[in-house]
C-alpha positions in Angstrom: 111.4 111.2 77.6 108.7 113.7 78.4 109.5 116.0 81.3 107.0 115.7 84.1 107.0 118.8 86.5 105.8 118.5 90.4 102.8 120.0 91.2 101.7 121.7 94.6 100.1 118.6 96.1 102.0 117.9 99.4 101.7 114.1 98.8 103.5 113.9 95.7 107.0 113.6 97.5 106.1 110.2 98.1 105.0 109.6 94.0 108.8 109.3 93.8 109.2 106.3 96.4 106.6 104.5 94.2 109.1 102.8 91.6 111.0 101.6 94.3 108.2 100.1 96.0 107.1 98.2 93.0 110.5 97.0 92.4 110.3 95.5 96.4 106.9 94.1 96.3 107.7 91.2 93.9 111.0 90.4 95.4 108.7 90.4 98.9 106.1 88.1 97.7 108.9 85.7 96.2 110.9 85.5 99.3 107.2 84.8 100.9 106.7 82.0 98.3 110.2 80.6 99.3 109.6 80.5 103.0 106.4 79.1 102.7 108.1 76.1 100.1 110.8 75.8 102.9 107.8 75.5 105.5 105.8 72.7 104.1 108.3 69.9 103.6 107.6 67.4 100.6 105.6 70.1 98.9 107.0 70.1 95.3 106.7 73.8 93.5 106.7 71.6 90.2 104.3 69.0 90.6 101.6 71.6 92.6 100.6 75.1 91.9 101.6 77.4 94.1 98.7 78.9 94.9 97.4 76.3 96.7 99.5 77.3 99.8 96.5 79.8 100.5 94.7 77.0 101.5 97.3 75.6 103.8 98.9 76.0 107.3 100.9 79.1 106.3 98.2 80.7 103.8 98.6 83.9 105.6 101.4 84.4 104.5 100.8 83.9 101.0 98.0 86.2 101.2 100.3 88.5 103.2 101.7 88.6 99.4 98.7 88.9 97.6 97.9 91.5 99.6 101.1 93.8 98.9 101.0 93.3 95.0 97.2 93.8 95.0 98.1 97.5 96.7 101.3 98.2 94.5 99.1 97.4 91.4 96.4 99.6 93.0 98.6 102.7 93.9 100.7 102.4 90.8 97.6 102.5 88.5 95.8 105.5 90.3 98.9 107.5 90.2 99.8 106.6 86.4 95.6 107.3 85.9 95.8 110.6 87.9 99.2 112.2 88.4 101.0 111.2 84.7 98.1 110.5 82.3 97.7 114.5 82.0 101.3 115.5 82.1 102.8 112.9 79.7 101.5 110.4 77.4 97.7 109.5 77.4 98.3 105.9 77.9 99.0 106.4 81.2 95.5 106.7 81.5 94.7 103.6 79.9 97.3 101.4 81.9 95.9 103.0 84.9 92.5 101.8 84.1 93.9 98.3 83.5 96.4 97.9 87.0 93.4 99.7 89.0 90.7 96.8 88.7 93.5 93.7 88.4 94.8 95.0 92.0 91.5 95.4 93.4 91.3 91.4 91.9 94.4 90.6 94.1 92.9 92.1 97.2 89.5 90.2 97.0 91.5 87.0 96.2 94.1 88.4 99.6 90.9 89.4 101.9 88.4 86.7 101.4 89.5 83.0 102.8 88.6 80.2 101.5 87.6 77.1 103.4 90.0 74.1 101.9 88.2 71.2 103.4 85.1 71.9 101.2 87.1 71.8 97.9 87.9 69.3 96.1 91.3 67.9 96.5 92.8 68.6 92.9 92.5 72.1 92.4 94.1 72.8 88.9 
């Protein structure tokens, strides 16, 4: 394992809550997918996708989850791109490149509603 040392910057004390808040985003969004499952009675997770909640009663709170992964993806690939691709291995940089753009994808899909009643009623 390489050794990373801490620099000077005053924000990198939080850098170490980071794994920790990726390890709680998932589990966040899949209690949010549970609740919204228990919240739509006769809505079957294996027949349906589950992304079609957004378009729903409760969407909000599905994008509520799309929202945090978009941001965890976000944060986690600027700091691996910024703070770790110079001190340790270069593919840091690379990943970070990759999760930047894919959580800036969640947080368009998050931000931007779509209106249901002018889709078409099978989806996928």
């Amino acid at each position: 394992m390489p050794n990373i040392q801490a620099s000077s910057h005053a924000g990198d004390r939080y850098i170490h809550y980071l794994p920790w808040v990726c390890i709680a985003v998932p589990v966040l969004v899949v209690i949010f997918d549970l609740l919204v499952i228990l919240l739509n009675p006769g809505f079957s997770p294996l027949d349906k996708t589950i992304s079609e909640f957004v378009l729903r009663n409760y969407g909000w709170i599905e994008r509520t989850g799309l929202s945090l992964m978009g941001t965890a993806l976000l944060v986690l690939g600027i700091v691996w791109f910024w703070y770790l691709g110079g001190k340790t291995d270069r593919m840091f940089h690379f990943a970070g490149l990759v999760l930047v753009p894919l959580g800036l994808c969640f947080l368009i899909i998050a931000i931007f509603k779509v209106d249901g009643s002018k889709l078409e009623h099978t989806l996928h």
